[in-house]
C-alpha positions as CSV (number, residue, x, y, z in Angstrom):
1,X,120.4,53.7,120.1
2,X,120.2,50.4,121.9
3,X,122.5,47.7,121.4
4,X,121.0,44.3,120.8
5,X,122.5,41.0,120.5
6,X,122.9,39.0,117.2
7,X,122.8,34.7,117.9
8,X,126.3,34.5,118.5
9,X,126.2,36.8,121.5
10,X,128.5,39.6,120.6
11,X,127.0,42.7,120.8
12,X,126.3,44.9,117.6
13,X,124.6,48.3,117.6
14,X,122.3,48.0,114.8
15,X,122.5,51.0,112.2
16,X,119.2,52.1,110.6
17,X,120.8,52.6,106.9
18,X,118.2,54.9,105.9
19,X,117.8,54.6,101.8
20,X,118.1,56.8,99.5
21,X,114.9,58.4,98.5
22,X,114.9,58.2,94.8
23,X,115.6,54.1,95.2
24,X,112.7,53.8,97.7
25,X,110.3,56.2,95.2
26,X,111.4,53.8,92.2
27,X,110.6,50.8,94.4
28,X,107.2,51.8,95.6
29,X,106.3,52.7,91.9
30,X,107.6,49.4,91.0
31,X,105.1,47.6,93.7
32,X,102.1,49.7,92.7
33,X,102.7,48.8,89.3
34,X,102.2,45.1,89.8
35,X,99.0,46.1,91.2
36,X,97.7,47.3,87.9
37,X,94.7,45.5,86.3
38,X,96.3,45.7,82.8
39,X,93.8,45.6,80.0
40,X,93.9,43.0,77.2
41,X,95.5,44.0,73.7
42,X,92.0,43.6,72.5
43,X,90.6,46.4,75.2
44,X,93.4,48.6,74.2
45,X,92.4,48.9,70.7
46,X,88.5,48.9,71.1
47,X,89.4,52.2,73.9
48,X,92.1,53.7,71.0
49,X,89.3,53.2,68.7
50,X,86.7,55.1,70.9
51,X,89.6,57.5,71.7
52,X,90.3,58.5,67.4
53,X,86.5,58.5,66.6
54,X,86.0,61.3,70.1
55,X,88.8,63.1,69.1
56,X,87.7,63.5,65.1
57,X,84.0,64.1,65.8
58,X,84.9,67.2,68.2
59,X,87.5,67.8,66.0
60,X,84.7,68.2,62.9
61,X,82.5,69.8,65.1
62,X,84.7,72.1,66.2
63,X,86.4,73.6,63.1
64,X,83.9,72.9,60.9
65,X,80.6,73.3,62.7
66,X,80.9,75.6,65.6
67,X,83.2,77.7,64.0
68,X,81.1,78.2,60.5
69,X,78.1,79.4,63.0
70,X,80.1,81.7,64.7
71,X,81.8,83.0,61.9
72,X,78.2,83.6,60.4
73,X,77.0,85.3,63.9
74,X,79.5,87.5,64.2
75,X,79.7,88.9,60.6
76,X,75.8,89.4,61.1
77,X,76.1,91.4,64.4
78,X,79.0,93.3,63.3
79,X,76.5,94.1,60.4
80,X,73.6,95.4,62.9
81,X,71.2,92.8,62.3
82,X,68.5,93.0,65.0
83,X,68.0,88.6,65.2
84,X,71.6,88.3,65.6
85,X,72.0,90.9,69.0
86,X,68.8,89.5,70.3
87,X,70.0,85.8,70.2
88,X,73.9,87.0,71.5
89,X,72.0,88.6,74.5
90,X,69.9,85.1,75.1
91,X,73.0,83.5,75.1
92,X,75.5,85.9,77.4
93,X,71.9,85.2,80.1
94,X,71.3,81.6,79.4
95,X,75.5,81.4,80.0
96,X,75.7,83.7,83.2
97,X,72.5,81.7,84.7
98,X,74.2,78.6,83.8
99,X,77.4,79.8,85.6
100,X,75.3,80.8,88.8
101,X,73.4,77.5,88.4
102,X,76.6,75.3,88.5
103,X,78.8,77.2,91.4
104,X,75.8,76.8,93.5
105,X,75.4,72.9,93.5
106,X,79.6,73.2,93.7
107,X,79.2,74.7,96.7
108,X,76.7,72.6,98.3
């Protein structure tokens, strides 16, 4: 290491204190925080808003909708009906070209 001298002209070998990495990790976070565009209190609540009504729509959909349908598909193929095995083997194709479909333009 090379020795360099301060304004009083003594010489001083400077020591790179290296710092402690969880200090430097908290500072860095610190800076990018202050970077942040933080929205308003206003903005917060409209997006919390939008964020309940998603959540209880899929939530109703979900349990109430999707799950009624299946329910009601599943007791009529388990009961042989011929509409019910014809429109489970539309979907399995219409889901496997779908799958081939989307990991195509993925791989482009």
């Amino acid at each position: 290491m090379a020795k360099t001298r301060n304004k009083s002209g003594k010489g001083k070998a400077r020591s790179a204190k290296k710092e402690n990495a969880v200090v430097a990790y908290l500072r860095s976070t610190r800076v990018e925080l202050r970077k942040v565009h933080w929205p308003t209190r206003e903005q917060a609540w409209n997006l919390t808003k939008i964020v309940f009504a998603v959540t209880i729509s899929m939530a109703l959909f979900l349990g109430v909708i999707l799950d009624n349908l299946l329910t009601l598909g599943l007791q009529q193929l388990i009961a042989g009906n011929v509409v019910a095995m014809v429109i489970t083997g539309l979907l399995l194709v219409g889901s496997v070209v779908a799958f081939v479909i989307l990991s195509r333009q993925e791989a482009r």
